[in-house]
C-alpha atoms as an extended CHARMM CRD file, in Angstrom:
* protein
*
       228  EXT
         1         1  UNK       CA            -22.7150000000        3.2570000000       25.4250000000  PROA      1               0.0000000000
         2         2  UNK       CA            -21.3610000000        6.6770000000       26.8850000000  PROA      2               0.0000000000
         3         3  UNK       CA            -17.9540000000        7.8270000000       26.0730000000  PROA      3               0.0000000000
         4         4  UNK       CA            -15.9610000000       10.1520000000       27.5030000000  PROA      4               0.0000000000
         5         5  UNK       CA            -15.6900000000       13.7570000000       26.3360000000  PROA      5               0.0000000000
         6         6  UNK       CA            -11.9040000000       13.6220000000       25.9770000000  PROA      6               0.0000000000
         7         7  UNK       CA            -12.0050000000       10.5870000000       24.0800000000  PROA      7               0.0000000000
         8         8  UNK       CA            -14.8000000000       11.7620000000       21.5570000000  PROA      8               0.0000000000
         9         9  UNK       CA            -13.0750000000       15.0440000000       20.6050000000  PROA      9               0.0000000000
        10        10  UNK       CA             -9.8560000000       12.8210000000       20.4060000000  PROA      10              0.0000000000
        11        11  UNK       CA            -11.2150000000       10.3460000000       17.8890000000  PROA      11              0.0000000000
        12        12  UNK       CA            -13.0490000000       13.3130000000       16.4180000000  PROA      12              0.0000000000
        13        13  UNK       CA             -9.4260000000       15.1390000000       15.8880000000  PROA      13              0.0000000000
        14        14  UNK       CA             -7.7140000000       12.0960000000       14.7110000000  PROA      14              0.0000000000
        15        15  UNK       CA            -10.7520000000       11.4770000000       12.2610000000  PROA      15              0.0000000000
        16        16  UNK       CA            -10.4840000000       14.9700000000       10.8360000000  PROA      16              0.0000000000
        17        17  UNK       CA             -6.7610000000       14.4660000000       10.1150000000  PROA      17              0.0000000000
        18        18  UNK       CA             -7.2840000000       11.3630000000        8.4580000000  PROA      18              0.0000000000
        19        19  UNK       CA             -9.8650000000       13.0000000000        6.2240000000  PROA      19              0.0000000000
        20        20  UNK       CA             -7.2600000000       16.2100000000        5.3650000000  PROA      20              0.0000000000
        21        21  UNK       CA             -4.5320000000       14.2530000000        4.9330000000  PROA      21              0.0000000000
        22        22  UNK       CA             -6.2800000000       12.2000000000        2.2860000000  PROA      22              0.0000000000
        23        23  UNK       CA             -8.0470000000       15.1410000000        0.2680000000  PROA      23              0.0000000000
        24        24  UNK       CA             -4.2890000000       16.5320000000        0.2430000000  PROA      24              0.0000000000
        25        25  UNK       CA             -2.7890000000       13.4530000000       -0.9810000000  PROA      25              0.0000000000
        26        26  UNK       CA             -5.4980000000       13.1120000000       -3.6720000000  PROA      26              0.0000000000
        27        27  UNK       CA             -4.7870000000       16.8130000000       -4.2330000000  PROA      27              0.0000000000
        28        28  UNK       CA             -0.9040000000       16.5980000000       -4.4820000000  PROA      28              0.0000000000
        29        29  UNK       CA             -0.8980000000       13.4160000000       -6.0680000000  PROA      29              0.0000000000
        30        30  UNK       CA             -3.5820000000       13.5730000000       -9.2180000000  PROA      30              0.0000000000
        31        31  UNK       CA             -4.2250000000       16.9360000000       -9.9780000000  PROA      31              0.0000000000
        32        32  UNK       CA             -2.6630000000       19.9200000000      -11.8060000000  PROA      32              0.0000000000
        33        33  UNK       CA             -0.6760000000       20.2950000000       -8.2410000000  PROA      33              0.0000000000
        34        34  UNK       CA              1.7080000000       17.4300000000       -9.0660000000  PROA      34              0.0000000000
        35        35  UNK       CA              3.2370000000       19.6040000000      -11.3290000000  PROA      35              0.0000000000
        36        36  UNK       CA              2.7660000000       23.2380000000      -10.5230000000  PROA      36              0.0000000000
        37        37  UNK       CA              3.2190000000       22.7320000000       -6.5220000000  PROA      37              0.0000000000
        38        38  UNK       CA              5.3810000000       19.4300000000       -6.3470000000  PROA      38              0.0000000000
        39        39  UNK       CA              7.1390000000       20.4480000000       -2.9680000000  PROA      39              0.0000000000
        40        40  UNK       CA              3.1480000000       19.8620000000       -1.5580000000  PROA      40              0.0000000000
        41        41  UNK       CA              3.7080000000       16.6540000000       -2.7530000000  PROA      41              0.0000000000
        42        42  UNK       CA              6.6760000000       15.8930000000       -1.1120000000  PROA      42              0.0000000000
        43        43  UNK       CA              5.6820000000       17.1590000000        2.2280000000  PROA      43              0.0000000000
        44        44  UNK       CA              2.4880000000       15.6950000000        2.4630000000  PROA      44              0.0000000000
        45        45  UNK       CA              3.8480000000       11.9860000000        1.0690000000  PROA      45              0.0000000000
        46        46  UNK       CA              6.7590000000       12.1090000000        4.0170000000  PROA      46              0.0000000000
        47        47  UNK       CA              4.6970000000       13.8160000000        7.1320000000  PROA      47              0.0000000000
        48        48  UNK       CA              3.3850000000        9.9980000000        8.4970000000  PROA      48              0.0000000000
        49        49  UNK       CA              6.9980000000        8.9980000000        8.4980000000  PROA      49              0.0000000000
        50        50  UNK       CA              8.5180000000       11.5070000000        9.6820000000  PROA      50              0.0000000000
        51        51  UNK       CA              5.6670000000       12.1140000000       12.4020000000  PROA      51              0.0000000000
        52        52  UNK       CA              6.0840000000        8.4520000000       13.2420000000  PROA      52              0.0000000000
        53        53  UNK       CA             10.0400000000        8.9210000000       13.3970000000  PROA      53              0.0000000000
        54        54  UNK       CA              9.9230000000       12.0700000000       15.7230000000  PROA      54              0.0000000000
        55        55  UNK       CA              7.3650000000       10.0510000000       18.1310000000  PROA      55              0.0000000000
        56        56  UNK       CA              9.4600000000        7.2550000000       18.1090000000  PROA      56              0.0000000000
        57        57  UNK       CA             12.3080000000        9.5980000000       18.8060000000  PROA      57              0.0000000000
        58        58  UNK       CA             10.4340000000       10.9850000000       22.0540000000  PROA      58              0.0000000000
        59        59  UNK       CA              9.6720000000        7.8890000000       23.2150000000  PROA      59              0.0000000000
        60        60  UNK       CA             12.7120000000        6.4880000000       22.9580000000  PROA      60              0.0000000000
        61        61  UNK       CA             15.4100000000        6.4120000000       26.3090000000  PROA      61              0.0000000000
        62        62  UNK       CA             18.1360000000        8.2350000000       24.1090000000  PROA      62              0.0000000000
        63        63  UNK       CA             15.7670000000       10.8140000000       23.0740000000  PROA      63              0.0000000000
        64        64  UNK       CA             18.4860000000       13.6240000000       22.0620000000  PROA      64              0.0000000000
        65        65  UNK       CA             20.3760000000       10.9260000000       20.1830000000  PROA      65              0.0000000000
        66        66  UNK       CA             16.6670000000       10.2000000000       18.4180000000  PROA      66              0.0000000000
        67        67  UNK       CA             16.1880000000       13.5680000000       17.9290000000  PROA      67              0.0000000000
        68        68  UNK       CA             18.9120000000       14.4630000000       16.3660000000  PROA      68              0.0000000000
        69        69  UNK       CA             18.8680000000       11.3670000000       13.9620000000  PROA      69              0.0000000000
        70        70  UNK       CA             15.5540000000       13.0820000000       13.3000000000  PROA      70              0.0000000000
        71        71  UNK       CA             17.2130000000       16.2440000000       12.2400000000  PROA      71              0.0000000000
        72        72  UNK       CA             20.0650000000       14.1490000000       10.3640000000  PROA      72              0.0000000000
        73        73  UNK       CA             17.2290000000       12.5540000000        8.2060000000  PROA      73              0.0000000000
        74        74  UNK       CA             15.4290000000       16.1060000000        7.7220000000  PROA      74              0.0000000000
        75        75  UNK       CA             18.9210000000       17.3060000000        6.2700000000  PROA      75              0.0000000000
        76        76  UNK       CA             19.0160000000       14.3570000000        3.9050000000  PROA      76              0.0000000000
        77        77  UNK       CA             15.5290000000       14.7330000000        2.5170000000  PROA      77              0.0000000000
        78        78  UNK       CA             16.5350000000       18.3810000000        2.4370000000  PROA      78              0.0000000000
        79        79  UNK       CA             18.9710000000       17.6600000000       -0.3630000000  PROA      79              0.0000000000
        80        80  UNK       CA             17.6510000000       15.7540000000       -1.8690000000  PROA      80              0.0000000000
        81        81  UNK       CA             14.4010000000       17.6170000000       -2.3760000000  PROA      81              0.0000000000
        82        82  UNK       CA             14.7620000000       18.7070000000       -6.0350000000  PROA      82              0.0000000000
        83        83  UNK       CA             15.0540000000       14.6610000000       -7.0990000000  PROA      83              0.0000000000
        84        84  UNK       CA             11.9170000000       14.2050000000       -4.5780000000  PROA      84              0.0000000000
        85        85  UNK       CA              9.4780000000       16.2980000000       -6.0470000000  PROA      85              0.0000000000
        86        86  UNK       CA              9.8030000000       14.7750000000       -9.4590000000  PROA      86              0.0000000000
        87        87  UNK       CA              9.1190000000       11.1440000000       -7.9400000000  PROA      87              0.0000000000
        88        88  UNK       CA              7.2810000000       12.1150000000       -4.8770000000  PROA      88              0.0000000000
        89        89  UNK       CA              4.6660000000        9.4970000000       -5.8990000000  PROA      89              0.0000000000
        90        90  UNK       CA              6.9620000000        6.8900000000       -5.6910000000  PROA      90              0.0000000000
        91        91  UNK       CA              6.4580000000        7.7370000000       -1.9970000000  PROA      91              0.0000000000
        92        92  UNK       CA              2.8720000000        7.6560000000       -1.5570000000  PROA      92              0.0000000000
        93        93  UNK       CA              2.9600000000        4.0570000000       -2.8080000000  PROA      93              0.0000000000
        94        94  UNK       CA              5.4760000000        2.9700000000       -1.2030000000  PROA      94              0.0000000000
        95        95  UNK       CA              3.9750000000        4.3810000000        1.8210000000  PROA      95              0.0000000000
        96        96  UNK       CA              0.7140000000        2.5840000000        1.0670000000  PROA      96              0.0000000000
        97        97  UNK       CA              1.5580000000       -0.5400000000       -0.5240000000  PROA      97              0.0000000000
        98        98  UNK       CA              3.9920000000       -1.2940000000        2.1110000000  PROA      98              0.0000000000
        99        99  UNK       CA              2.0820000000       -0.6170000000        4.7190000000  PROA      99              0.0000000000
       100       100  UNK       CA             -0.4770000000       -3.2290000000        4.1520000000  PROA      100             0.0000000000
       101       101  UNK       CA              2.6130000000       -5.4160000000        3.0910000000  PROA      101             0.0000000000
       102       102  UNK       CA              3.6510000000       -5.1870000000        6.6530000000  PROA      102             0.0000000000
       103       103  UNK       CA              0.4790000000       -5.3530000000        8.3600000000  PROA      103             0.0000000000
       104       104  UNK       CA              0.1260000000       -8.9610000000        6.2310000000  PROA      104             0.0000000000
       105       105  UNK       CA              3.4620000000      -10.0460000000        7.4520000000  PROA      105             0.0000000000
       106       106  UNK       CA              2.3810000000       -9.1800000000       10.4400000000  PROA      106             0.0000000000
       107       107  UNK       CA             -0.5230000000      -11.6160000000       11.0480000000  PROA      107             0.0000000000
       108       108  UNK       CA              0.8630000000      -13.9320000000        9.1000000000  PROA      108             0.0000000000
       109       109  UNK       CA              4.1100000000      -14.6460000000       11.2990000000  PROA      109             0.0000000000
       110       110  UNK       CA              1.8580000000      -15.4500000000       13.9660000000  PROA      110             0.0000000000
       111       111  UNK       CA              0.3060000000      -17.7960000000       12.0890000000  PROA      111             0.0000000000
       112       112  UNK       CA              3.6410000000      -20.0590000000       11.9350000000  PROA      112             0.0000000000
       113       113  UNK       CA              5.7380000000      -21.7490000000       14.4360000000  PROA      113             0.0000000000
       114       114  UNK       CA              2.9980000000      -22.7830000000       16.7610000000  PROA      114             0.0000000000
       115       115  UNK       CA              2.5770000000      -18.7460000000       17.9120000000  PROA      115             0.0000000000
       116       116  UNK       CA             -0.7130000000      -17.6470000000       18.6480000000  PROA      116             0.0000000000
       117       117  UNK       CA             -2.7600000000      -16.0220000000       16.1200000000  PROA      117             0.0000000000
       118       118  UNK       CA             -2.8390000000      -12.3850000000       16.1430000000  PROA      118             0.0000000000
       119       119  UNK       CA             -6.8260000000      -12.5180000000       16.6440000000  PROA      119             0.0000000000
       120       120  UNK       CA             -6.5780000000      -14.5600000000       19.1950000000  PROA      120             0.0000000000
       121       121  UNK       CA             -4.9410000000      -12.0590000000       21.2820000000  PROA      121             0.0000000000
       122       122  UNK       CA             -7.6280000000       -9.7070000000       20.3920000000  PROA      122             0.0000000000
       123       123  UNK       CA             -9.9480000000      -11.9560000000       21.7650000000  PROA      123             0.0000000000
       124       124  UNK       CA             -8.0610000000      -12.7540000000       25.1100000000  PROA      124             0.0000000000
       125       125  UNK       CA             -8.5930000000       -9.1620000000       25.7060000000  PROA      125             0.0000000000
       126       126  UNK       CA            -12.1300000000       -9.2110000000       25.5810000000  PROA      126             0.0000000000
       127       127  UNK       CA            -13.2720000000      -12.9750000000       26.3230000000  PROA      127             0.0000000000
       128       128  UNK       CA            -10.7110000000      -14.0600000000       28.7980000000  PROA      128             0.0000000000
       129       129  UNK       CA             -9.2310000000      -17.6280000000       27.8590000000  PROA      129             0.0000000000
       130       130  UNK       CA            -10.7360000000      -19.0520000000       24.6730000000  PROA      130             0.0000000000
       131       131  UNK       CA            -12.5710000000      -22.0350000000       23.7860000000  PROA      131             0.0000000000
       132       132  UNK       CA            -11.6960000000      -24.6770000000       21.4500000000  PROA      132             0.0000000000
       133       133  UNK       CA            -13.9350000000      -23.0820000000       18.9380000000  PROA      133             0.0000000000
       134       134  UNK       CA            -13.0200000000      -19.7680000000       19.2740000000  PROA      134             0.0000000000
       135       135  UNK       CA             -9.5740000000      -20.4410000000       19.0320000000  PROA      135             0.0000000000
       136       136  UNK       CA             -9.7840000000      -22.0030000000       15.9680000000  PROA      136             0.0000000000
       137       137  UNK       CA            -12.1650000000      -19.7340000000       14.7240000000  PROA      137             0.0000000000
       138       138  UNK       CA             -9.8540000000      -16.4390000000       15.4090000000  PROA      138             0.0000000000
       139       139  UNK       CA             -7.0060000000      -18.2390000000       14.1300000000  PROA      139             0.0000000000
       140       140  UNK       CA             -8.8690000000      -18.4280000000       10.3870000000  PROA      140             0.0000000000
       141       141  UNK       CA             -9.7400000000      -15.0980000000       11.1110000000  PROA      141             0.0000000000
       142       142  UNK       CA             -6.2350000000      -14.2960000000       11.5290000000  PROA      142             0.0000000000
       143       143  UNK       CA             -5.5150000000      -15.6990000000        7.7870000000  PROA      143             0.0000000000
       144       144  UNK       CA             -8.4860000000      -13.8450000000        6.5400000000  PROA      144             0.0000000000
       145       145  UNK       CA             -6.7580000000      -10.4980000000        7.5400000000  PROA      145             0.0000000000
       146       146  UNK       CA             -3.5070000000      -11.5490000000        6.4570000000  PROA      146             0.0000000000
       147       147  UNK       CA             -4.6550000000      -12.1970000000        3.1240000000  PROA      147             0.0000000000
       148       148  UNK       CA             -7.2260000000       -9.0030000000        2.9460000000  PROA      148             0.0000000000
       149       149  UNK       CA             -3.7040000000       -7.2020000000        3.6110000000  PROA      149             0.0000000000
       150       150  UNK       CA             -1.9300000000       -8.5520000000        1.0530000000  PROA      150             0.0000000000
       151       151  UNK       CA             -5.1230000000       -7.8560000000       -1.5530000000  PROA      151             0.0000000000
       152       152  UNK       CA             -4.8970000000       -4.6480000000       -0.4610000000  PROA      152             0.0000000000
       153       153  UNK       CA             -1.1100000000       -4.6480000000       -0.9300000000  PROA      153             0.0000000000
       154       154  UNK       CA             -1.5020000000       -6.0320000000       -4.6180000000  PROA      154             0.0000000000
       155       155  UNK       CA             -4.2280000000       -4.4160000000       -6.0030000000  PROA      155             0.0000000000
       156       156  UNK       CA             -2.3480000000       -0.6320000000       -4.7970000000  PROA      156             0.0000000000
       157       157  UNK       CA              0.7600000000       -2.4190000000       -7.5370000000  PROA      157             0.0000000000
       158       158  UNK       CA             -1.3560000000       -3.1630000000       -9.7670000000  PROA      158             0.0000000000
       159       159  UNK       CA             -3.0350000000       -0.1720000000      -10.0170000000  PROA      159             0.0000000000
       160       160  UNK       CA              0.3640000000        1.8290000000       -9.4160000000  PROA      160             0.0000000000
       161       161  UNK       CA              2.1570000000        0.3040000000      -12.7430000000  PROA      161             0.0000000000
       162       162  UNK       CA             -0.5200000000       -0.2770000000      -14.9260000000  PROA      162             0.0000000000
       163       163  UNK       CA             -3.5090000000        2.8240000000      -14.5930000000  PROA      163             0.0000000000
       164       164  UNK       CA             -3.5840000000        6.2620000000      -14.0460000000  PROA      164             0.0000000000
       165       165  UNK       CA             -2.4170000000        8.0000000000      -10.5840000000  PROA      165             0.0000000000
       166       166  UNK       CA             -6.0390000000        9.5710000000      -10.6040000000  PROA      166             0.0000000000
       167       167  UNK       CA             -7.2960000000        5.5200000000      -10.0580000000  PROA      167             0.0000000000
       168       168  UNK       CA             -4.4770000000        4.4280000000       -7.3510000000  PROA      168             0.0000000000
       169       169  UNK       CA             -5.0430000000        7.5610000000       -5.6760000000  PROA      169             0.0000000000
       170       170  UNK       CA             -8.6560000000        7.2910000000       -5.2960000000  PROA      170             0.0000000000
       171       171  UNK       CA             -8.0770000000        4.1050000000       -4.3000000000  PROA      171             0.0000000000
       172       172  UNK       CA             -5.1170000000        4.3750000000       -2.0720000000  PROA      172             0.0000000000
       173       173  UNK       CA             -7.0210000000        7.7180000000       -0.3640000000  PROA      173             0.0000000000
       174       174  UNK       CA            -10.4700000000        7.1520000000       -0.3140000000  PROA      174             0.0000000000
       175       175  UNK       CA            -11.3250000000        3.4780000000       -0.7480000000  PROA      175             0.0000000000
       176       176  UNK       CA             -8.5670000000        1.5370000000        1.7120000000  PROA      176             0.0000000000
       177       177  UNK       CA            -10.6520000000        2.5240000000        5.1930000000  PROA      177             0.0000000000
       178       178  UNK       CA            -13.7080000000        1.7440000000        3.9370000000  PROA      178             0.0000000000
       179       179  UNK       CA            -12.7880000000       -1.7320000000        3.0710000000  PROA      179             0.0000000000
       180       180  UNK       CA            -11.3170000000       -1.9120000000        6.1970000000  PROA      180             0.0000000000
       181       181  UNK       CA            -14.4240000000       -1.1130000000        7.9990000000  PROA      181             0.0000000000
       182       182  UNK       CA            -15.9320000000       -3.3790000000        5.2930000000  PROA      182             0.0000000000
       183       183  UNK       CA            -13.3740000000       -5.9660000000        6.5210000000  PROA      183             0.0000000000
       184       184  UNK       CA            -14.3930000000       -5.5240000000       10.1160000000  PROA      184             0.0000000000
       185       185  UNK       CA            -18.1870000000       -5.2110000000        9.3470000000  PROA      185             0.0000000000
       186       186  UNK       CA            -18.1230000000       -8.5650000000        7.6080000000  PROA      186             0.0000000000
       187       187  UNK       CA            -16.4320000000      -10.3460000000        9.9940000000  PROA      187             0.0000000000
       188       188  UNK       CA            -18.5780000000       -9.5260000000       12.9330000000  PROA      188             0.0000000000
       189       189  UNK       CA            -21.6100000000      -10.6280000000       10.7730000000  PROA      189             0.0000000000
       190       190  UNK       CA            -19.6050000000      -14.0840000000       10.2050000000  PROA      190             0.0000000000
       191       191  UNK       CA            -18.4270000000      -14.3200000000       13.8440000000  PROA      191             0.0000000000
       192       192  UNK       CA            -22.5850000000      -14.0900000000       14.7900000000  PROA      192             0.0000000000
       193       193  UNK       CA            -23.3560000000      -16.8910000000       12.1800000000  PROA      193             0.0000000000
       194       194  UNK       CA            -20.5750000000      -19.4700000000       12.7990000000  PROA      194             0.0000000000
       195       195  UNK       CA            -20.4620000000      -18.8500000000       16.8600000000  PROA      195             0.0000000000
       196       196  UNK       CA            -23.8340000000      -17.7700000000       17.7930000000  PROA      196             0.0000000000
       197       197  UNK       CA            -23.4540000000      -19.3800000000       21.4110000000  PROA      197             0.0000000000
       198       198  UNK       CA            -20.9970000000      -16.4170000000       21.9910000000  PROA      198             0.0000000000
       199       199  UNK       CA            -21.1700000000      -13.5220000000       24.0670000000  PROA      199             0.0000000000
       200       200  UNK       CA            -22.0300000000      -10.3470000000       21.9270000000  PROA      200             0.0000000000
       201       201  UNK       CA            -19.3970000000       -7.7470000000       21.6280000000  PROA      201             0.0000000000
       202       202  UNK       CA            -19.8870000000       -4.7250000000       19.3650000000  PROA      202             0.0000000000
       203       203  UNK       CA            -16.9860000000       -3.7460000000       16.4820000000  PROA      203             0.0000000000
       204       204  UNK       CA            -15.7720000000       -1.2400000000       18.9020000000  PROA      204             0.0000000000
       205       205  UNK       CA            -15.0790000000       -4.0080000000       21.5260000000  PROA      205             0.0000000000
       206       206  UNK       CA            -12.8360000000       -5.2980000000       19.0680000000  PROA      206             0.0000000000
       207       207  UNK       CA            -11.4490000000       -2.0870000000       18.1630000000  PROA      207             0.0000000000
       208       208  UNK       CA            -10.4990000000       -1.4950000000       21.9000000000  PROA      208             0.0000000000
       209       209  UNK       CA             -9.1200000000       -5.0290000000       22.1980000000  PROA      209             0.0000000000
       210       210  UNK       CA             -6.3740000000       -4.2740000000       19.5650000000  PROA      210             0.0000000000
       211       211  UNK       CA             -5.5430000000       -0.9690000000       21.1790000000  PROA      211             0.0000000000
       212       212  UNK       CA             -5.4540000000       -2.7560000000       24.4740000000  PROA      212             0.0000000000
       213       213  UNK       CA             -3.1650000000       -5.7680000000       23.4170000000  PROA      213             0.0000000000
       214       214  UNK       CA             -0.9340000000       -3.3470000000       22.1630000000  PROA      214             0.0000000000
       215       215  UNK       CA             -0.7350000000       -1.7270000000       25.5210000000  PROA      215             0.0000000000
       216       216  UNK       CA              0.2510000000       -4.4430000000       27.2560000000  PROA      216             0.0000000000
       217       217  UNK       CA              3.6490000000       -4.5240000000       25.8530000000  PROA      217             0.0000000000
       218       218  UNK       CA              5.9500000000       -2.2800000000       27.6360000000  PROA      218             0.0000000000
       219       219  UNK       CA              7.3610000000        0.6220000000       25.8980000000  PROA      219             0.0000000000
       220       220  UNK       CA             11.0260000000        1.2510000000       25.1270000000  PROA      220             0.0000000000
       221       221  UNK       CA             11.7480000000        2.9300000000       27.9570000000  PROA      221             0.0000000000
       222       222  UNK       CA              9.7980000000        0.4790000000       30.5930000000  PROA      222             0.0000000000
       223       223  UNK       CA             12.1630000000       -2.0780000000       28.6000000000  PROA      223             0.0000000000
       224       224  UNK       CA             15.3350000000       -0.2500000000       29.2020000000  PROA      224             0.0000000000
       225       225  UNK       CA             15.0880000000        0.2660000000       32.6570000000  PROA      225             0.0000000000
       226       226  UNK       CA             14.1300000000       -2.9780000000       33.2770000000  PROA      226             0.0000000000
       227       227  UNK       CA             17.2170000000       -3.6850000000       31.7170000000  PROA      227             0.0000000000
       228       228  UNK       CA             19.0740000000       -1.6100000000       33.3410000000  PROA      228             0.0000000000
């Protein structure tokens, strides 16, 4: 399977940054840095959000409004710095635990109401319309990642409130993406066992299927002028 250049050195890049970012959360978080260098701490526990709120804020139709919400919330942290660096960790777990939190709520909504099943979009994007079987199969699927999600999300409180930082950081920095390649690894093999008939798609298919579902909705600004 040949990819293109672009796209290698991209996932390379975004790899890489995953990788830093976690060492320096480790780093800030359960080491003698926590206390000598806590602003570290603080910076590195806010940089996804506030990287996620300045590319929302680019994105968005009102981007100078955005942006300067952006610099509104960088004046608030600002101040409040001094009280942030004594509880920066407080960030990093809400940052993680809430994260898989969401991602749980996520598949699970579309599990009620007679919606379709998160996984079952992922499949549309790769098989087309889906059978009987593998509708119902990608539906359990879509439970199985719900409640992987909220494990995740547990076992990061748990592990918050009742070890050592040293264990939830580990954990919350160098164990979560592995057991979600874990997650994915497992569920391919189970996929091949209980629907053999199927058409073989790699992991990667499936990768590409999420990242292609999620292109199909329009972004904000497609949505305001149509609105407009």
């Amino acid at each position: 399977m040949n990819f293109p250049p672009g796209r290698v050195v991209r996932g390379m890049g975004i790899a890489g940054l995953g990788v830093t970012y976690s060492i320096l959360a480790y780093y800030s978080a359960a080491t003698s840095a926590a206390t000598t260098f806590p602003s570290l701490g603080v910076a590195v526990s806010l940089a996804p959000a506030f990287t996620f709120l300045l590319w929302l804020a680019w994105r968005s139709p009102a981007r100078p409004a955005m942006l300067l919400l952006g610099a509104a919330v960088a004046g608030v942290l600002w101040a409040f710095w001094g009280e942030l660096e004594r509880n920066f960790s407080w960030v990093y777990f809400l940052q993680h635990a809430g994260t898989y939190a969401m991602l749980a709520a996520a598949f699970g909504v579309t599990l009620t109401g007679g919606r379709k099943a998160m996984c079952s979009r992922f499949a549309e994007a790769v098989h087309g319309h889906l059978a009987p079987d593998l509708a119902r199969y990608t539906r359990q699927i879509t439970l199985a990642w719900m409640l992987f999600f909220v494990a995740v999300s547990l076992v990061s409180g748990i592990l918050f409130f009742f070890s050592s930082i040293e264990i939830w950081s580990i954990f919350a920095n160098f164990l979560s993406f592995p057991l979600i390649a874990l997650m994915f690894a497992a569920e391919y093999l189970v996929r091949l066992c209980t629907l053999p008939h199927l058409e073989k798609h790699s992991i990667l298919d499936g990768i590409r299927a999420c990242r292609k579902t999620s292109t199909m909705l329009p972004d904000a600004s497609s949505r305001a002028r149509q609105v407009r």
